[in-house]
C-alpha positions in Angstrom: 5.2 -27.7 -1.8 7.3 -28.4 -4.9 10.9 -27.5 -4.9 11.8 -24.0 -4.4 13.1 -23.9 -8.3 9.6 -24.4 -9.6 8.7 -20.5 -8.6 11.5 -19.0 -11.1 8.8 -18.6 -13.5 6.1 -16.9 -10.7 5.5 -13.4 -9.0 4.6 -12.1 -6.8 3.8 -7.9 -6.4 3.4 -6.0 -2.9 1.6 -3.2 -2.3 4.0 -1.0 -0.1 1.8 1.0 2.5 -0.8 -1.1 5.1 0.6 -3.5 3.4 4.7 -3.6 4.3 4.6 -0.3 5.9 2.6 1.3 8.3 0.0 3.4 6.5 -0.9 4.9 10.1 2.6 6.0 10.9 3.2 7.4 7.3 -0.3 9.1 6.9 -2.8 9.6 9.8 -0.2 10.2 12.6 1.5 13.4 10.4 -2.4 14.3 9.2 -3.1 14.6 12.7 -0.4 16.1 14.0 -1.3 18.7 11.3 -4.3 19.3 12.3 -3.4 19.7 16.1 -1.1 23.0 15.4 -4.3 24.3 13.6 -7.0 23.5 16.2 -5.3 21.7 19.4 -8.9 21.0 20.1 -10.0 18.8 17.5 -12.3 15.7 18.3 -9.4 13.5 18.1 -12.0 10.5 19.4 -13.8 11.1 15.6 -11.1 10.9 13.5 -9.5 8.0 15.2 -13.0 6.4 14.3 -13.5 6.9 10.9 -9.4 8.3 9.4 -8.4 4.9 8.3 -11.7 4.0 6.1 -11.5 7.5 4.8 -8.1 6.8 3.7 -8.4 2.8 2.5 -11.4 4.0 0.5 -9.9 7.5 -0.8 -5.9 6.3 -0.7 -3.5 4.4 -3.2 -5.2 6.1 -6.2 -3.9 10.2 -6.4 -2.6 12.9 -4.6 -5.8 14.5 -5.5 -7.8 11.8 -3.9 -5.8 11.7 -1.0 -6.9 15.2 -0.3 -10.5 14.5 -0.4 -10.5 12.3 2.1 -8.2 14.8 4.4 -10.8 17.0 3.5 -13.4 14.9 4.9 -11.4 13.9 8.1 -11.3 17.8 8.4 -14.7 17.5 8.6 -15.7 14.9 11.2 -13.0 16.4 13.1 -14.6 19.8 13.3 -12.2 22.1 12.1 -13.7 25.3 10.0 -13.6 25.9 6.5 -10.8 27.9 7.2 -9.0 25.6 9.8 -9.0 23.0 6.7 -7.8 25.6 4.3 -4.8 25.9 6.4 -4.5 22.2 7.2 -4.4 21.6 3.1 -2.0 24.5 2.6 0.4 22.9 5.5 0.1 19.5 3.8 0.8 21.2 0.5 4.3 22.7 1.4 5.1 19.4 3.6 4.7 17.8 0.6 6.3 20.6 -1.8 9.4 20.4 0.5 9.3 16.7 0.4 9.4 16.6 4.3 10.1 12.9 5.4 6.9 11.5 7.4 7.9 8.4 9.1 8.5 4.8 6.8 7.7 2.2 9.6 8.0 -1.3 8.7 5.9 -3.7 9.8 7.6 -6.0 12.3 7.3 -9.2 9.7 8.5 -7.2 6.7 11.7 -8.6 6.0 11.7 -11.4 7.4 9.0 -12.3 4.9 10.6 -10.6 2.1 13.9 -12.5 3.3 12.3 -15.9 3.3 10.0 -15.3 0.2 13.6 -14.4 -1.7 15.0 -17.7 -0.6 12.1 -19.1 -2.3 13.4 -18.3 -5.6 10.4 -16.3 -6.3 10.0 -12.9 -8.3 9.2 -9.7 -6.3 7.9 -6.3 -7.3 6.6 -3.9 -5.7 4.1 -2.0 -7.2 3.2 1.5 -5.0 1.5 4.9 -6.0 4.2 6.3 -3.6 6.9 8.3 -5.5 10.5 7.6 -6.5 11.4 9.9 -3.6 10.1 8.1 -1.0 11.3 4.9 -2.8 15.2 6.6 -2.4 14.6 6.9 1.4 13.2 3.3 1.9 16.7 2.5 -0.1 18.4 4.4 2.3 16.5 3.7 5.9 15.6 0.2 4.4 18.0 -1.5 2.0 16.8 -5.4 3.1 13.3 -4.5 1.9 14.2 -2.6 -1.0 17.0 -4.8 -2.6 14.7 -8.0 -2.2 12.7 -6.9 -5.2 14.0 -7.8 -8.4 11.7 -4.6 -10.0 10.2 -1.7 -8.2 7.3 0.1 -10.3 6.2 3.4 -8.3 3.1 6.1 -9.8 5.8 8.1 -11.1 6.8 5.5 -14.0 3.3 5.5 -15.2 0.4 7.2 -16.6 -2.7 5.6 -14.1 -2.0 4.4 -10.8 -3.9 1.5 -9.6 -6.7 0.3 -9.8 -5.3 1.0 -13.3 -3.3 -2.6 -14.3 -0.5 0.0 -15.9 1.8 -0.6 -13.0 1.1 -4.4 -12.6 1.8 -4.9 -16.6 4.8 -2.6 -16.4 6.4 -5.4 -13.6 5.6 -8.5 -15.5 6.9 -7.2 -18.8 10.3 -5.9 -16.9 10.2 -9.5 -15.3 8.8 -11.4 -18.4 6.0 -13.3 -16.3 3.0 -14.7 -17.6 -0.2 -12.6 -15.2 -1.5 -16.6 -14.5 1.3 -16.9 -13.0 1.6 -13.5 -10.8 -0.7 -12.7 -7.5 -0.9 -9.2 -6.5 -0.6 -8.7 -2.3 -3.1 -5.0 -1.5 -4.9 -4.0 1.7 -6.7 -1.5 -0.6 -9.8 -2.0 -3.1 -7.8 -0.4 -5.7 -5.1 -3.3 -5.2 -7.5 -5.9 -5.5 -9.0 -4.2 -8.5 -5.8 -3.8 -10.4 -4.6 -7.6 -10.1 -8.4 -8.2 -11.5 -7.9 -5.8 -14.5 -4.6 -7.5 -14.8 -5.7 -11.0 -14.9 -3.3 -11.8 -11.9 -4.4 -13.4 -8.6 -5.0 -11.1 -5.9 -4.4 -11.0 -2.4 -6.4 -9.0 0.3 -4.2 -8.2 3.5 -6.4 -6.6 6.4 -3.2 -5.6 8.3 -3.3 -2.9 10.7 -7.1 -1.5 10.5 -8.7 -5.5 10.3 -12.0 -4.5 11.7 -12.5 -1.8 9.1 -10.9 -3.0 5.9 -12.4 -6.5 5.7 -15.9 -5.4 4.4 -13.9 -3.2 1.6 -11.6 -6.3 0.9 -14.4 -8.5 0.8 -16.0 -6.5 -1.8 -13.7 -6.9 -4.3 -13.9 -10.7 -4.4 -10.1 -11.1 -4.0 -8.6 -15.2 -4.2 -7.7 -14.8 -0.6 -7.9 -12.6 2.5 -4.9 -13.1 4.4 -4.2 -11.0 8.6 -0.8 -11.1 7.6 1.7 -11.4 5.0 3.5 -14.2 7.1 0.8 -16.5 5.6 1.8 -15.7 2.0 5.1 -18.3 1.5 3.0 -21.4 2.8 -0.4 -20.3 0.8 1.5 -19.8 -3.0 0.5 -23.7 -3.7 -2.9 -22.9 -3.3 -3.0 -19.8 -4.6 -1.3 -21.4 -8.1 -2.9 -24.4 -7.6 1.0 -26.4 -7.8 
């Protein structure tokens, strides 16, 4: 590897959930607990089966989205039209009242982040999450959030990814050329955005690897990485330095 100085002039841009966080503790776990107080009966054996494609296919896009795939894990779970009516309507004012579902770091997350930042690198992260749950990974987790040197979340843009809007926001703030940038998703919508971008992209299959690795491998990314540890010795080859 070249000296550490030669990756002033790179980038690279995380995902935040399944990616640094744990999408399971932030999303399924309250979805389910949800939809226990409706019906404590649901087929929890169903939705432990097919909650995370529904979300990696459905997630990282819109709230809207989001909700069709609840909608659909309703579903499989078995819960009536009316059960899910209350189930959305529950979700709704959890969200209204900006309740604070779990942020769980993945146990390599900063030490990454930490090591990647001695590199001399550029982070950003780049997450359809809001500015209010950005303030409480601040708070709960100021070593991951004051590694990144610019922090674009779906409530500074227009489109969320796989719309580049939020990937060209971060290399204009940080003046980086997109050659020069590689985006890091575990969702097709990641993948897709560093492609509309013109960036190098990054498929992590994280915490649902049996699952995510035909939607990854769908979108053609550079690489397909288990974990972000890999990332710091792969950047030569990813750049080609």
């Amino acid at each position: 590897m070249k000296d550490t100085s030669s990756w002033k002039n790179y980038c690279i841009l995380f995902d935040m959930d399944g990616v640094l966080i744990s999408l399971k503790a932030r999303w399924i776990d309250p979805v389910e607990q949800v939809i226990e107080k409706i019906n404590p009966n649901f087929d929890k054996n169903k939705i432990a089966q097919h909650a995370p494609s529904l979300l990696l296919i459905h997630g990282g896009r819109s709230a809207n989205i989001m909700f069709k795939g609840i909608l659909e894990i309703c579903k499989i779970g078995g819960l009536s039209k009316f059960q899910t009516f209350r189930v959305l309507v529950n979700l709704f004012f959890s969200i209204l009242s900006k309740k604070k579902w779990p942020i769980v770091p993945f146990e390599e997350t900063i030490g990454t982040l930490q090591q990647l930042r001695e590199m001399d690198i550029n982070l950003a992260l780049i997450t359809s999450a809001s500015k209010h749950t950005l303030r409480r990974v601040r708070k709960e987790y100021p070593k991951i959030y004051d590694v990144f040197d610019c922090i674009v979340t779906r409530n500074d843009v227009r489109y969320t990814k796989p719309s580049p809007e939020q990937i060209l926001l971060a290399l204009e703030k940080l003046n980086i050329q997109n050659e020069k940038s590689v985006v890091i998703g575990d969702f097709m919508s990641d993948i897709q955005a560093g492609k509309n971008a013109g960036t190098k992209t990054i498929g992590v299959l994280s915490e649902f690897a049996e699952i995510s690795q035909s939607y990854i491998e769908s979108t053609n990314p550079d690489l397909i990485i288990s974990s972000i540890t890999e990332i710091p010795n792969l950047l030569p080859r990813v750049f080609s330095v």
